[in-house]
N, C-alpha and C positions, 0 to 999 in steps of 0.2 A: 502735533509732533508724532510722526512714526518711528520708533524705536526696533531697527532691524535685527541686527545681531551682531558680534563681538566677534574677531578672529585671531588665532594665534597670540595669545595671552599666554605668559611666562609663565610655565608650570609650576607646578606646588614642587616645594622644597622637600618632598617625603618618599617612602616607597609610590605609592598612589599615584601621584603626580599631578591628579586631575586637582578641578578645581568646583564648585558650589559657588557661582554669581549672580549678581541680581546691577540692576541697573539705577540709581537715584537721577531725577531731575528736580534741580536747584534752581532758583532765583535768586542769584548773588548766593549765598549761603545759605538759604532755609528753600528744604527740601519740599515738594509739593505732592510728589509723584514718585511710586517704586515700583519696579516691574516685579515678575514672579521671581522665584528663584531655580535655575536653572542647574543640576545637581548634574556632576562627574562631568564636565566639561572644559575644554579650552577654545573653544568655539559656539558660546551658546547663541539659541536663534531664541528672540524675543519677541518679536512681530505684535508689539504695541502700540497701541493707538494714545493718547494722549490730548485731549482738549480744554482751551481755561481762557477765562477772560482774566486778564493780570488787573490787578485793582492798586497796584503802586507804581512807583520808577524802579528802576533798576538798569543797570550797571551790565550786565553778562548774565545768558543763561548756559549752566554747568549743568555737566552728564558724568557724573559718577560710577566706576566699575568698583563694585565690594565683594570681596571673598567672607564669605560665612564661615562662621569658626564657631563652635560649638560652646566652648570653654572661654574665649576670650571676646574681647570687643571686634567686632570684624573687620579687617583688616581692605583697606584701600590699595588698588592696583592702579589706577589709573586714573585721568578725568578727561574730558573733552569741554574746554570754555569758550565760548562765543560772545564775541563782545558784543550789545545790543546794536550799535553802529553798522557791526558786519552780517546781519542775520540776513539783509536784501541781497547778498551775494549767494548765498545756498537755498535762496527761495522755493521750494517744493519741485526742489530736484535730491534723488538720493544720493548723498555723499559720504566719501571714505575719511572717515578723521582719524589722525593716528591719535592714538591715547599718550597725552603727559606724564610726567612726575608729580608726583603732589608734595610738593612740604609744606609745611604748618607756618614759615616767614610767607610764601604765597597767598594764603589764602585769608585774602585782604577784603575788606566791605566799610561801608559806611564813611561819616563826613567830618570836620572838626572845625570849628569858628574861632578862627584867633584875631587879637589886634596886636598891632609891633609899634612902639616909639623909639626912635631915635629922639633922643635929646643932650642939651649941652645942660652938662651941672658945675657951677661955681664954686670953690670950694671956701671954706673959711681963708686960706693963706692967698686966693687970688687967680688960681690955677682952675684951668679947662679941663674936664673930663669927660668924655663921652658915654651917657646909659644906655641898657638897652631896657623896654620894658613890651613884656610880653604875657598878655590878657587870656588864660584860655579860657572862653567863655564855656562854650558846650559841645559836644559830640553827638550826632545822629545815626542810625541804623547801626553800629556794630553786633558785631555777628556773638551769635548765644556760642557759648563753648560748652561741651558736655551738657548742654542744660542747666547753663548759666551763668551771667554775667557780671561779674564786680568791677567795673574799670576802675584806672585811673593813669593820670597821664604824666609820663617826665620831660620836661624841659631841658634844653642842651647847647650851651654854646661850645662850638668847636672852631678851632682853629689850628694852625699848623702847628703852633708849639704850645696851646694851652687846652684843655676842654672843664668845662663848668657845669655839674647836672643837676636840677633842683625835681622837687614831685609834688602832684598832687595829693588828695585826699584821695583815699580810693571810697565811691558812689557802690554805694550795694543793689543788688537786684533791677539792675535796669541795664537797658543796653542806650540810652536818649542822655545820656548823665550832664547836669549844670554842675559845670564846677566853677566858673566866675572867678578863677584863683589869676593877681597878680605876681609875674615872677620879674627881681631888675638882675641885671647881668654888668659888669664896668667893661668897653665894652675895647676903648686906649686907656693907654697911660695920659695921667696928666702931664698939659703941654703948658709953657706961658699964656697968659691972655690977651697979651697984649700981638701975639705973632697973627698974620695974615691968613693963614692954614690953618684950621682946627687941629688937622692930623700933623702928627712927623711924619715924615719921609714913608719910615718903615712903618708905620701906625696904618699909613694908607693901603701899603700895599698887603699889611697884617687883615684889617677888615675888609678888603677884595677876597680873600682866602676864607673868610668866615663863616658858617653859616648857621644858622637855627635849626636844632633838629628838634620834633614832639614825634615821641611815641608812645603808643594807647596799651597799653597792658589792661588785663584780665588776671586781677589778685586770687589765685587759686590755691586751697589746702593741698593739694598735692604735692609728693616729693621731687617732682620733675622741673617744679619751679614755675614759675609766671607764665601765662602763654602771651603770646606777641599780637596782636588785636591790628596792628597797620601804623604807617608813620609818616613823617611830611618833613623836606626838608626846603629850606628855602636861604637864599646865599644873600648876606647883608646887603651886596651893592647894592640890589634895587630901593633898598630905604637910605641910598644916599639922595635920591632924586624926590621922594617924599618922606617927611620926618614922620611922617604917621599913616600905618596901613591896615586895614579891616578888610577881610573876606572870609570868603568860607572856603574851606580845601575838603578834593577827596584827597583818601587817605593812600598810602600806594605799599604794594608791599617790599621787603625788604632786601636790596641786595647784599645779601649775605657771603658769597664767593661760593658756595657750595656747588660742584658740577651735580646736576641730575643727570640722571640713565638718560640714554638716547634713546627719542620714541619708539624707534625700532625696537627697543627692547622689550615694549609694555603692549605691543598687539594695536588693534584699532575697531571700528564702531560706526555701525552705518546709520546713519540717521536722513529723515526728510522731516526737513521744518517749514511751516508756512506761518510766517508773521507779516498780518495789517496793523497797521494804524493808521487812522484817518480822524479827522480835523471836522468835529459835524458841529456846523451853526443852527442856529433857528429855526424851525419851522419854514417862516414864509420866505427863506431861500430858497426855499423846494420845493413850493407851488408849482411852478412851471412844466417842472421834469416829473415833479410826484402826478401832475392832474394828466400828463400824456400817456404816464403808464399805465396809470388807474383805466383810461377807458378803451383800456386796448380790447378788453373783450365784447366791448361795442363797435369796436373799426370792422368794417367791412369792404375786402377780405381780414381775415384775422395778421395775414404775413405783412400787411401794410400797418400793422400796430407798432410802436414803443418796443413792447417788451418781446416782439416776436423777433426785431430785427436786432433788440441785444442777443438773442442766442444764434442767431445769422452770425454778428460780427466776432464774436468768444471763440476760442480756439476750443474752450471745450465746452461743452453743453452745462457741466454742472456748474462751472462757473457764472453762469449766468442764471442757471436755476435757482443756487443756493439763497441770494438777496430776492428774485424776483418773487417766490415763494413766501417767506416772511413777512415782504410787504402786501402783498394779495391779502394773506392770513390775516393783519393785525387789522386792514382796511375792510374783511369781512369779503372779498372779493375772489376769491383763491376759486371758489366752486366754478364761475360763471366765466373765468379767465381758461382752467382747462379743460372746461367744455369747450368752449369754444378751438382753442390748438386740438385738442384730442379728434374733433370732427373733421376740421381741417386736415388732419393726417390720416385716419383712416379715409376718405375722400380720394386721397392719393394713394392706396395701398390697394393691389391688385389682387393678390391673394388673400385668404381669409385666413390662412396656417401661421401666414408671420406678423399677422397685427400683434403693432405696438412693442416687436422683438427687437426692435433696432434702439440706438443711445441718442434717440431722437429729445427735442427740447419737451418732450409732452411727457416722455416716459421718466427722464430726471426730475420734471417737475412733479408730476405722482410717487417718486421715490422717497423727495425730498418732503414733499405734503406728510407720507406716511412714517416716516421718519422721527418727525414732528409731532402731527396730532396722534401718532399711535404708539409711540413709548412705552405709555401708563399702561395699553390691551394688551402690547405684548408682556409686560412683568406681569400683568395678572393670568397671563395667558398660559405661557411657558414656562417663568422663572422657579415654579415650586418641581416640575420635574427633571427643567436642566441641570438644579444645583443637587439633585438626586443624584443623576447617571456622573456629574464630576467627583462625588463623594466619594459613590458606591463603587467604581470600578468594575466592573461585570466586564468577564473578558466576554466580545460581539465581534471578534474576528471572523467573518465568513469564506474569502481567499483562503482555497485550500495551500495557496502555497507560502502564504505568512502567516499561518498556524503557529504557536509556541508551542514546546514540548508541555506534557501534560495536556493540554487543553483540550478539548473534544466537539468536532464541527457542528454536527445535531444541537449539544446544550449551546453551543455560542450562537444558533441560529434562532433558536428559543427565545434567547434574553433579547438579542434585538428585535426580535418579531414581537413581544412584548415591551418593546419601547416605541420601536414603530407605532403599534396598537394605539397605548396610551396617548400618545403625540396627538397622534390623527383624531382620535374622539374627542380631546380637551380643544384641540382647534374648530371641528367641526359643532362642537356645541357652543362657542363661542360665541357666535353671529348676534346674541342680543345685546355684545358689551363692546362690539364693533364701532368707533367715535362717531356719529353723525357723519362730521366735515369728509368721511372716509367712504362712508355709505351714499351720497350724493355724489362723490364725485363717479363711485360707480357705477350707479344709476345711471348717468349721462352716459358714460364709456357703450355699456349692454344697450343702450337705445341707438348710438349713434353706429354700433357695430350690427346691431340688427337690419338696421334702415339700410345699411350699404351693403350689405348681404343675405338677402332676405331667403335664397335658396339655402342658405347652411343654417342647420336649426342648432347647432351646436356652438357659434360664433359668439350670442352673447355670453355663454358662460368663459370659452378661452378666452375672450377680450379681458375679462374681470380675474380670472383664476394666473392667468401671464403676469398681474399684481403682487394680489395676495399672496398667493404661494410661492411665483419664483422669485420675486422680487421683493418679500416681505417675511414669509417665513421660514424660506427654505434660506434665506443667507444668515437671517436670527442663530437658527441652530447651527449653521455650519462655522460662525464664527459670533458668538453669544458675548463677546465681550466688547466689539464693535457697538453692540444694541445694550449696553447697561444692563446686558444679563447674567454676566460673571466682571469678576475686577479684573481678570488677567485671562490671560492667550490658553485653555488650556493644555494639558499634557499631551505628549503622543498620541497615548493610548486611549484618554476619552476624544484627542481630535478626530483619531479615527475612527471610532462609534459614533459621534456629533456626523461624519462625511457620509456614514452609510446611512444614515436617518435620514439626511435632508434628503439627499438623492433620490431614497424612496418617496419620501411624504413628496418630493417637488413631482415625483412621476404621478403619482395616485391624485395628483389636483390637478394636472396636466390636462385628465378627461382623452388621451389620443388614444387613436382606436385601437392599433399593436403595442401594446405597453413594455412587454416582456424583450421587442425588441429593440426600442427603446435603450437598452442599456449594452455597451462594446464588452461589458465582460459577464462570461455567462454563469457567473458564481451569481450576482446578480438578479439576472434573468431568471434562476431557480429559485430564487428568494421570493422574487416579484411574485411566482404562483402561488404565494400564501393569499396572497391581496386579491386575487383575479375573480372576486365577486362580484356581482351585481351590486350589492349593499354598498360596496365604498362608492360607487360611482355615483349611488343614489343619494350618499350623506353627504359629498361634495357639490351635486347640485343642490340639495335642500340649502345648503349654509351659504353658495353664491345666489341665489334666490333670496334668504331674507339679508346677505348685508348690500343688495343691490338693489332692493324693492323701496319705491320711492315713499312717507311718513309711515315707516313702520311701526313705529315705535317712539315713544317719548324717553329719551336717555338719560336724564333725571332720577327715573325710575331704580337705577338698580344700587342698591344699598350696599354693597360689598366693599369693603375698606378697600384703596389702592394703598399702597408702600410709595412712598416718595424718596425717602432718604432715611439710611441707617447708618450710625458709628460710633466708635468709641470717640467721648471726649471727656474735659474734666469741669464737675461743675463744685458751685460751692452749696452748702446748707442754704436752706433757702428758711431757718428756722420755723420750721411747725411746730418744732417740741420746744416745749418754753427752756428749759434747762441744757440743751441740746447745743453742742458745741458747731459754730459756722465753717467746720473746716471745708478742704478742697479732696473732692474725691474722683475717680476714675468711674464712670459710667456709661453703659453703651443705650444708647438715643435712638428713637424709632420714629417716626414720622408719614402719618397715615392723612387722608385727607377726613380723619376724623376725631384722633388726637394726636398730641404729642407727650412719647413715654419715653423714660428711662428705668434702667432696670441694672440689675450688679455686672449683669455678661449675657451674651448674646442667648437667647429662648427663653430666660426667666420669666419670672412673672413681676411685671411693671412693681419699683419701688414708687410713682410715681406719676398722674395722668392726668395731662393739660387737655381739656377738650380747646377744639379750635377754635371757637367761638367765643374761649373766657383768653385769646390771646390779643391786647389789648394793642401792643405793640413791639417791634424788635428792631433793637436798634445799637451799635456798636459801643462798646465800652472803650472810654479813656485806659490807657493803661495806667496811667502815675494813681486809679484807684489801688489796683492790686500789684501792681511793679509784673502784671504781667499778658506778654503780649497776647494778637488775636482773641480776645476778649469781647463778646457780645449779651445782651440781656434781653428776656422774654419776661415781657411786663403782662402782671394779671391783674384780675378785681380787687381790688382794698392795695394797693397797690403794694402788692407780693410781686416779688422781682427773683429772677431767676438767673445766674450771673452764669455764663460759661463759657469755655477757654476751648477754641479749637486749635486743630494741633499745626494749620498753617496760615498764610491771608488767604490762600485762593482756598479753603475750603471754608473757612470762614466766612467769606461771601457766598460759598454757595448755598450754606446752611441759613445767614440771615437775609438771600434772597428768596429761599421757597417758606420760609418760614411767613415772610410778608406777603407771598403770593396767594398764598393759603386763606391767611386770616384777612385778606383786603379787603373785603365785602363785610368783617362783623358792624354791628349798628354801634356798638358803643369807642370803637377804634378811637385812640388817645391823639388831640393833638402838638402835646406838647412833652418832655420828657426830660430825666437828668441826665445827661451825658455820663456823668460818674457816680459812684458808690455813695452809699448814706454808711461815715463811718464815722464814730466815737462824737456820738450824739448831731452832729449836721453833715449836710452834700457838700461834696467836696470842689462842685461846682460852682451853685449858686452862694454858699457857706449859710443857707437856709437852716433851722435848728429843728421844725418840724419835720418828724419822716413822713407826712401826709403835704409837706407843701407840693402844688403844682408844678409843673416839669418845667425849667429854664428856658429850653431848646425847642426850636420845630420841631415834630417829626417827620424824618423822610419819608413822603410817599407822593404819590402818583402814579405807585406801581401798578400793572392790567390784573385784574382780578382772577384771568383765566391761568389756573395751575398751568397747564402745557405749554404756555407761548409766554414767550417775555419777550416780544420785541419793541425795538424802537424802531417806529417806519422812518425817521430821519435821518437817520443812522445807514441801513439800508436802502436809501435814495441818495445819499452821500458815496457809499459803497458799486452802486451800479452809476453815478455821474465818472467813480475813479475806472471803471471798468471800461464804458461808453470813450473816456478820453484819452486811455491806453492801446485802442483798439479804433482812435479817430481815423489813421490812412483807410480801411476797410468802411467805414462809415461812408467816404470820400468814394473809394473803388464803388461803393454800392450806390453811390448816385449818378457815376459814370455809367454804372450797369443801366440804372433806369432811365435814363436818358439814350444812351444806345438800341433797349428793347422799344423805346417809344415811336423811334425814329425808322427803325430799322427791324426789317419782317425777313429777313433771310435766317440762316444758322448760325448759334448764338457764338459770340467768343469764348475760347475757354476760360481766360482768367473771369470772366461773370458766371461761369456757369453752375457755379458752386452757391449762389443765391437761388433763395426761393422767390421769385417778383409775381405774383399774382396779376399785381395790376399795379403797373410804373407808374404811374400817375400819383394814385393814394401816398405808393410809399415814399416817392420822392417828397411829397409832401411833408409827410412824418421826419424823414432823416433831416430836411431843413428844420424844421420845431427842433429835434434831438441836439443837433449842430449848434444851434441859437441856443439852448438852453445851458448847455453844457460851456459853451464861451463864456457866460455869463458867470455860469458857478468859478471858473477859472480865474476870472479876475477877482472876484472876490475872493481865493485863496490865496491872487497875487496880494490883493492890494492886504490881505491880512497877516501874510508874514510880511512885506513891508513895516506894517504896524509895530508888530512884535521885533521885531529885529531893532528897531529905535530905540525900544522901551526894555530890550534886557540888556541886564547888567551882568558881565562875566565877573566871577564872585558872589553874586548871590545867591541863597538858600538855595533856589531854583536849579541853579546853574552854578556848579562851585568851582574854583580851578581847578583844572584837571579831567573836565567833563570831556571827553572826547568827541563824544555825537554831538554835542553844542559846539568845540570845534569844527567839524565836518561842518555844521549845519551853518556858522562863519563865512567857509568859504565858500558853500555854494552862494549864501546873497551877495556875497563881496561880487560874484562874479557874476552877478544879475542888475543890484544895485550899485548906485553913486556913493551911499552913504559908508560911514566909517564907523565902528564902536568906540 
């Protein structure tokens, strides 16, 4: 998700007028993600990034506008909802959504399992009467209110001249509540028994008009009264045709008659969203396409490879970077794949100035390599001085003509000339915690750029330094939040200190021989003479020398904690102290690749410290332990259990999957485990009464041992088959191409001349394999929604009425297939 910016939001009701926003992104109702806060604005610019693998279903992703209020709860302005159905219509294009109304009957979530009888009941004197009986079994996902959920649900028959309301029990602390409660309802009058008709006349036309309402409250001590949780209405006729009906419903919310403000009123919000999903089977599906891409860096020419001619057919190069890169990675192949493209391009680059400057397939795929395996160098690298210079605020204005009063040019030249300093030596002494995979790749680059220009002695450092620095550090610091190096966009004032740093640090690694002219503005240029040393230029080649020199170093070697992940969450006692009460506390969690600590608030000193090695396994907690959601456990020796509650699902996955990446290699890793809590004397899983008995459950694993990479290459060959079959006409146009260049030696057509064909031959070759392979995965996605479309059931768990995208997803087979639900 890109999160742009907000316009023309209805001003505050004060002198002031302005407004303090911030931006929430939701999942149905629980919040995942919140921009910075944006202070005295009616137009604030966000310019957030946002990225998450969803680990549930869901309904609509919501975008929240909140006014900060000092004193009170802060106050909602607006929302933007997107139903999950409609998310392929705004696909990673930027668009203008007006902002809604929000009322509290709207904002509906979650499912509810009812059964309905229609039955005839006899009475003592002979007479007909018709019941209704209505089973509420249980409700799923209802949305937490304030921080917490008490349902319970009332039952309703309505009709034009009568209504009947009964209720449940109200369920504490859970939003999943079994209620299992039967309610009967009479439903006519009794009629004779002996008549033809069940119904009178008017009896029939009275239950046409009928119908069943349930709606889900949230029992609240407040004096505002009950809040409205969502509701289901459903009209008797349809159980004249079945005396008995069971499914599950979503819940909907409530028309109330209330007019909301016209969008116009409430401003709007730019967003770009890019949502996949995709359908990954087995393994040996993808033999075929995974073993053509794999040896692309043995095809000779390289443009006749698999994965050369997916960046041929891609409208943009990173699209086809992003999956081809991961899978290189996880297959161990990533080095030998862009050596080989990197050669192949300098080969064809005539100049020695612009290697490698273009948005070539060689240059995305090094971006995304470093992207990747250099994360960890960068937060070790940068992250202790860039969260300094957002702290500290040093005014580093150098333009004499956007000076602030007071401010003085010399001291502001000072402080960034010492931030510059700092930057450039913490990078330049880096070079021994440079990743391997990052260091080989540059190795190839500087040999391949020597060999093709062997009169520029200056070529292998630009080929290497065109990387690192423009492409790696200098965008870190110009936008650090991009790179996991701050959580939000930051301010003005340090973006514009972040803009004059890169700019220099990206000149000073640049190695060009006019430096100072180099820059269009000459505030600049007189800056630049701080730097115009010998020394820098010497400490930039010293540090592209060793992270480009081939077995430099064993990277094993250096011992320095990297930071993985830090946050507040809540955990419970994990009883050490024998007397010591198991309550739930607030704690902020630190995770190094060498332990894991928590502590009372951020810098303290650890109350707390798991080395990694005593982390046996982690693994997600049942809620019905503690009635409370995203709930996960880190298991240790003597089997000490560590219970703790992150504040959403997606960050709760991200915590219990680095946490298992981490400890994936220890020797004594657990294979078995309790899913739930040991409380008042046994598991509440197994109902075992020993706290020492062995775990019920598998544990999940098979995760890659390596911290940096979590991928799945099947996933990623699923991903580049959806790319390759998106992109099938250009596959087609490029075997027209090869076949024209084969036949025919005059001047090329333009519509082909936009392919790279080395040699028509090879690749015609290859695009028939791609073509063949990719048909194949096609019927197999045919014939598997086939499958699936037989076997589900509308109404169930799965798919409740009401599911919209499972409607959609109805009629596109209706209109493909024969078959009927």
């Amino acid at each position: 998700l890109s999160l742009g910016e907000a316009k023309n939001l209805p001003t505050y009701p004060g002198p002031n007028k302005m407004r303090d926003c911030y931006c929430t992104v939701n999942l149905d109702q629980e919040e995942v993600f919140r921009t910075k806060i944006v202070e005295k604005s009616l137009c604030p610019f966000y310019g957030e990034d946002f990225y998450c693998e969803i680990p549930r279903t869901f309904r609509r992703l919501s975008f929240y506008i909140f006014d900060r209020d000092v004193f009170r709860r802060d106050s909602i302005i607006g929302k933007v909802a997107i139903q999950k159905e409609d998310l392929q219509k705004y696909h990673n294009r930027d668009t203008w959504f007006q902002l809604q109304h929000v009322d509290a009957d709207s904002e509906v979530q979650g499912k509810v399992h009812l059964e309905l009888r229609l039955s005839e009941v006899i009475t003592d004197t002979g007479v007909v009467c018709h019941k209704l009986a209505t089973r509420v079994l249980e409700c799923q996902g209802l949305p937490i209110v304030n921080g917490q959920c008490d349902p319970y649900a009332t039952v309703t028959l309505a009709g034009p001249s009568r209504t009947e309301a009964k209720k449940t029990k109200v369920k504490k602390k859970t939003n999943n509540p079994h209620f299992d409660e039967v309610f009967y309802f009479e439903v006519t009058r009794p009629s004779s028994y002996n008549k033809k008709s069940h119904f009178d006349i008017e009896d029939v036309d009275e239950v046409d008009k009928m119908e069943i309402r349930v709606d889900l409250w949230n029992a609240s001590n407040l004096k505002f009264g009950d809040e409205f949780l969502g509701e289901l209405r459903l009209p008797l006729k349809f159980l004249r045709q079945s005396s008995s009906y069971e499914a599950w419903y979503f819940l909907q919310p409530r028309d109330n008659g209330n007019k909301s403000l016209k969008p116009d009123d409430l401003g709007s919000l730019r967003l770009n969203v890019v949502y996949t999903e995709d359908h990954v089977f087995s393994s040996d599906y993808y033999s075929p396409l995974r073993d053509l891409l794999l040896k692309s860096a043995d095809v000779e020419p390289v443009s006749a490879s698999a994965a050369h001619i997916l960046g041929e057919v891609c409208r943009e190069k990173q699209e086809a970077a992003i999956p081809l890169v991961r899978l290189f990675l996880h297959y161990g192949r990533i080095v030998p794949f862009i050596s080989a493209i990197a050669s192949a391009e300098v080969k064809r680059t005539q100049d020695p100035n612009t290697i490698f400057r273009g948005n070539s397939l060689t240059s995305k795929c090094i971006d995304e390599t470093m992207k990747l395996a250099g994360m960890h160098y960068l937060q070790v690298t940068l992250k202790p001085i860039i969260d300094e210079i957002c702290q500290v605020h040093k005014p580093c204005e150098i333009d004499p003509v956007k000076l602030k009063d007071g401010e003085n040019l010399e001291n502001n030249r000072e402080n960034l000339r010492q931030y510059v300093d700092r930057i450039f030596t913490v990078i330049t002494k880096s070079g021994v915690s440079c990743p391997t995979v990052m260091c080989d790749i540059f190795f190839s680059l500087r040999e391949s750029a020597a060999k093709r220009f062997q009169g520029d002695l200056d070529v292998r450092y630009t080929a290497v330094s065109s990387f690192i620095f423009l492409r790696f550090f200098a965008p870190a610091i110009l936008s650090p939040n991009l790179f996991q190096l701050t959580p939000h966009h930051p301010d003005p004032q340090t973006s514009r200190t972040l803009t004059l740093i890169s700019k220099t640090i990206q000149t000073l690694g640049s190695l060009s021989k006019s430096k100072s002219a180099n820059f269009k503005e000459s505030y600049m240029a007189t800056f630049y003479d701080y730097f115009n040393e010998q020394k820098y230029a010497d400490a930039v080649k010293n540090f592209l020398d060793l992270i480009s020199s081939s077995g430099r170093r064993d990277h094993k070697s250096i011992e320095q904690p990297i930071l993985l992940k830090e946050g507040f969450m809540i955990k419970r006692a994990q009883g050490r102290k024998r007397f010591g009460m198991k309550n739930f506390k607030k704690r902020w969690f630190r995770l190094t690749n060498h332990e894991f600590t928590y502590q009372k608030s951020k810098g303290d000193h650890p109350l707390c410290s798991i080395p990694i090695e005593n982390i046996l396994a982690v693994e997600r907690l049942e809620e019905e332990s503690f009635k409370m959601k995203n709930m996960f456990q880190v298991i240790q020796p003597e089997r000490r259990v560590l219970y703790i509650q992150a504040n959403n699902c997606v960050e709760a996955k991200d915590w219990i999957d680095i946490l298992t990446k981490v400890s994936q290699c220890n020797k004594k890793r657990l294979t078995v485990y309790h899913p739930s809590a040991y409380l008042n004397g046994h598991w509440l899983c197994c109902k075992a009464t020993a706290d020492n008995t062995p775990g019920c459950t598998p544990c999940t694993g098979g995760l890659p041992a390596n911290i940096q990479l979590d991928i799945d290459g099947d996933r990623e060959t699923e991903r580049i088959y959806s790319l390759f079959n998106l992109y099938m006409p250009k596959l087609e146009k490029m075997q027209e191409a090869c076949g024209s260049k084969s036949v025919y030696d005059g001047p090329e057509e333009e519509e082909y001349s936009t392919f790279i064909i080395d040699d028509p031959k090879e690749t015609y070759k290859t695009l028939k394999l791609i073509i063949e392979g990719v048909g194949n995965l096609e019927q197999e996605h045919a014939q598997y929604k086939r499958d699936k479309f037989k076997k589900t059931k509308y109404g169930s768990q799965e798919h409740p009425i009401g599911d919209k995208s499972f409607q959609t997803y109805i009629r596109q087979q209706s209109e493909i297939s024969a078959h009927s639900i």
